[in-house]
C-alpha positions as a Markdown table, in Angstrom:
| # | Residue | x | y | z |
|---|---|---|---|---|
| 1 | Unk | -92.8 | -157.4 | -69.1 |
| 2 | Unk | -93.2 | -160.9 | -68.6 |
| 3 | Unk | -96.0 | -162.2 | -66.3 |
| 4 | Unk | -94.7 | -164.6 | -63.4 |
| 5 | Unk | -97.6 | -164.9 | -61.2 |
| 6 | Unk | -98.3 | -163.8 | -57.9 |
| 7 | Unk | -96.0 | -163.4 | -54.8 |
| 8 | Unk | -97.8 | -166.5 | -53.1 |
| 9 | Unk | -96.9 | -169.2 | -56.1 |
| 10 | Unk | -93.3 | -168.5 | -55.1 |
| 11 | Unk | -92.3 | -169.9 | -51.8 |
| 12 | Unk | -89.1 | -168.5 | -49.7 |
| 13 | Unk | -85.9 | -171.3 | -50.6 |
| 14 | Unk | -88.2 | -172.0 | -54.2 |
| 15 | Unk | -88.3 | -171.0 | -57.8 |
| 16 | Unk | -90.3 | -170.6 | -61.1 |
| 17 | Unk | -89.7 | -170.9 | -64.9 |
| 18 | Unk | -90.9 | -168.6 | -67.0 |
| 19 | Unk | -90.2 | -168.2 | -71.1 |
| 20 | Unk | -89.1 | -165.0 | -72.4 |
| 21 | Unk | -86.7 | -164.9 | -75.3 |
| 22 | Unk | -85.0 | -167.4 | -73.7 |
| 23 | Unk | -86.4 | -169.4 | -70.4 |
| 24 | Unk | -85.9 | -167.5 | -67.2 |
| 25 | Unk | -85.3 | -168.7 | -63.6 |
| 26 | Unk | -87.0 | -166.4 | -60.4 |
| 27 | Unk | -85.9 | -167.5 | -57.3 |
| 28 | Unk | -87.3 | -165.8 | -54.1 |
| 29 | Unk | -84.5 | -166.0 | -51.2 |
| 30 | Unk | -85.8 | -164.7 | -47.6 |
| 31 | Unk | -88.4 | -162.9 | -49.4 |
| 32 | Unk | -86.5 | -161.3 | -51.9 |
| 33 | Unk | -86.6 | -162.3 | -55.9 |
| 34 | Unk | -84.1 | -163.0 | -58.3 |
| 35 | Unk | -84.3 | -163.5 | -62.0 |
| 36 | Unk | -81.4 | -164.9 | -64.3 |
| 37 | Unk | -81.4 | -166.7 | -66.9 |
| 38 | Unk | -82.5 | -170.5 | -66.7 |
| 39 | Unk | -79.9 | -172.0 | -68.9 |
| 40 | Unk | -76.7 | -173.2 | -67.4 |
| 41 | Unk | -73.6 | -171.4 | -69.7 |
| 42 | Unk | -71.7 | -174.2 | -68.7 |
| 43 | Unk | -74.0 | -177.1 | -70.2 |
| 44 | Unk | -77.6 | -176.7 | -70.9 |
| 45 | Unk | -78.9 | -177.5 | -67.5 |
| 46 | Unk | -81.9 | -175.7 | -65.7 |
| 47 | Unk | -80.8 | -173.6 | -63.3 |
| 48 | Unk | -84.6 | -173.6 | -61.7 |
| 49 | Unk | -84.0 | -177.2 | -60.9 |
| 50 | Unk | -80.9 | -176.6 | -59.2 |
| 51 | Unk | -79.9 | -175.9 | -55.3 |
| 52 | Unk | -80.8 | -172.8 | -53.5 |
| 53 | Unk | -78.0 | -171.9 | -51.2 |
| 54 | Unk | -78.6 | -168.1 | -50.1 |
| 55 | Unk | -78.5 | -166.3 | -52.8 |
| 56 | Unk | -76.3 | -168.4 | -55.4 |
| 57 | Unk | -77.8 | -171.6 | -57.4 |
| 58 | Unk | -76.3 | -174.9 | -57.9 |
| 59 | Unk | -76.5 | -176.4 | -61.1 |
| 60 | Unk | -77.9 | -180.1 | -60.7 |
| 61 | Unk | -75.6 | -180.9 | -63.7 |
| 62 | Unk | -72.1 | -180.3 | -63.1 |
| 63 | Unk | -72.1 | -178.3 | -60.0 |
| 64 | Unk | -71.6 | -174.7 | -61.1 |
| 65 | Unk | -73.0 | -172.0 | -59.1 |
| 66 | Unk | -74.3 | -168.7 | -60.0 |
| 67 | Unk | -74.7 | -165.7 | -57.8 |
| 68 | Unk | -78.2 | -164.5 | -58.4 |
| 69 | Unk | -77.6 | -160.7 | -57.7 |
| 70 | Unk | -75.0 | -160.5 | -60.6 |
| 71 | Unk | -75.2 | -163.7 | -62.6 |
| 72 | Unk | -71.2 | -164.4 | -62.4 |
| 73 | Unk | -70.4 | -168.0 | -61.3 |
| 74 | Unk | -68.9 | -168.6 | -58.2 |
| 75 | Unk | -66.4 | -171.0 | -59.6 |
| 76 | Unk | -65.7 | -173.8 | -62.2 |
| 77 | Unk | -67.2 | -175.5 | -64.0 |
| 78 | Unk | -69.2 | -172.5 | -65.4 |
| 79 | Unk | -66.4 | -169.5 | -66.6 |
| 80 | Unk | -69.3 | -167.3 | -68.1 |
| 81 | Unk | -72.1 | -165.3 | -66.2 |
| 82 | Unk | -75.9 | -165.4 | -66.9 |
| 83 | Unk | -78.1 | -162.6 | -67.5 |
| 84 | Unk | -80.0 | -161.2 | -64.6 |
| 85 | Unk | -83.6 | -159.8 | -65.2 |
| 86 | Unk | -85.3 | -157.3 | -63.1 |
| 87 | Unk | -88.6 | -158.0 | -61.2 |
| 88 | Unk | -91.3 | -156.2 | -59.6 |
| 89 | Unk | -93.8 | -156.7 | -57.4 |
| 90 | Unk | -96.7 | -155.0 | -57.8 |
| 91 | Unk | -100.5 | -156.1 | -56.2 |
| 92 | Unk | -98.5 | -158.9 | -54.9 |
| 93 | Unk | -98.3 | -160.1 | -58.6 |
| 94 | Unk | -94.6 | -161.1 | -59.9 |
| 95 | Unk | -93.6 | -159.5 | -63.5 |
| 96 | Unk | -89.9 | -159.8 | -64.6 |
| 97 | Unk | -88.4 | -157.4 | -67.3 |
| 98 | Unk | -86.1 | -159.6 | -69.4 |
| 99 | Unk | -82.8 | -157.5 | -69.9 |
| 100 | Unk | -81.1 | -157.3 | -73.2 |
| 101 | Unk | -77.6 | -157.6 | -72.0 |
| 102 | Unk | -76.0 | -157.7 | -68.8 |
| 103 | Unk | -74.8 | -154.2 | -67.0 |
| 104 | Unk | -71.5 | -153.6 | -65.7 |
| 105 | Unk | -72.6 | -154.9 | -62.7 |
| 106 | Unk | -73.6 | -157.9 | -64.3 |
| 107 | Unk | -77.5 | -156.9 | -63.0 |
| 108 | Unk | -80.6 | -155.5 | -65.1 |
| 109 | Unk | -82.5 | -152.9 | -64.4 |
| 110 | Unk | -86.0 | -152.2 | -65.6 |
| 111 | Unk | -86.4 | -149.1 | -67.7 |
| 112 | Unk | -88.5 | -146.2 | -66.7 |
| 113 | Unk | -90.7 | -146.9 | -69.7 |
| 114 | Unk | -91.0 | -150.4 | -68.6 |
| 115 | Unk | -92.3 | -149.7 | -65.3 |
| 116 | Unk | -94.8 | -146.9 | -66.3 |
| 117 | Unk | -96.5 | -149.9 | -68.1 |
| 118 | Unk | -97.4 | -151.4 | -65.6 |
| 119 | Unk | -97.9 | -148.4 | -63.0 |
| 120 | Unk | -94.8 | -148.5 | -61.6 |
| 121 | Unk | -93.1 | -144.4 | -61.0 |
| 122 | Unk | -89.6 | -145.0 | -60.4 |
């Protein structure tokens, strides 16, 4: 699990970076967080610099946008998804559990043995 920080350094409409394998975006929209990664797979662009708009990002490159529940862009330039991460809240503190690979979905989930480390029963 990755530590992000706590529920309060994350405004509604804002995001955080946080390094994992690879750097990771978490965006809270309306009170909900997202995690994908922060790389844009169109060009290397942070995504936690782009433009909140519900819940897809904008690139502040080229324009792509990603949809933050499943990672797939929305439309060109970008033709390949990011990886979503899963994220918990727990104590109002903000830990994201970086996925190996994408689901069918396209979204991560966090493994029971993940969240027992950190007290979560699933």
């Amino acid at each position: 699990m990755i530590f992000v920080g706590e529920l309060s350094d994350i405004p509604v409409g804002e995001s955080v970076r946080v390094q994992g394998t690879v750097a990771i975006a978490v965006f809270n929209v309306d009170g909900e967080l997202f995690a994908i990664d922060d790389t844009c797979t169109h060009q290397d662009a942070s995504l936690s610099d782009g433009w909140l708009e519900g819940c897809a990002v904008e690139c502040p490159l080229h324009a792509a946008c990603f949809d933050l529940r499943t990672g797939h862009p929305t439309g060109p330039p970008a033709k390949k998804a990011v990886r979503t991460h899963g994220v918990v809240v727990e104590d109002g503190l903000v830990y994201v559990g970086e996925s190996e690979s994408a689901n069918a979905a396209g979204s991560a989930e966090l493994s029971d043995s993940v969240l027992a480390r950190i007290g979560v029963t699933a």
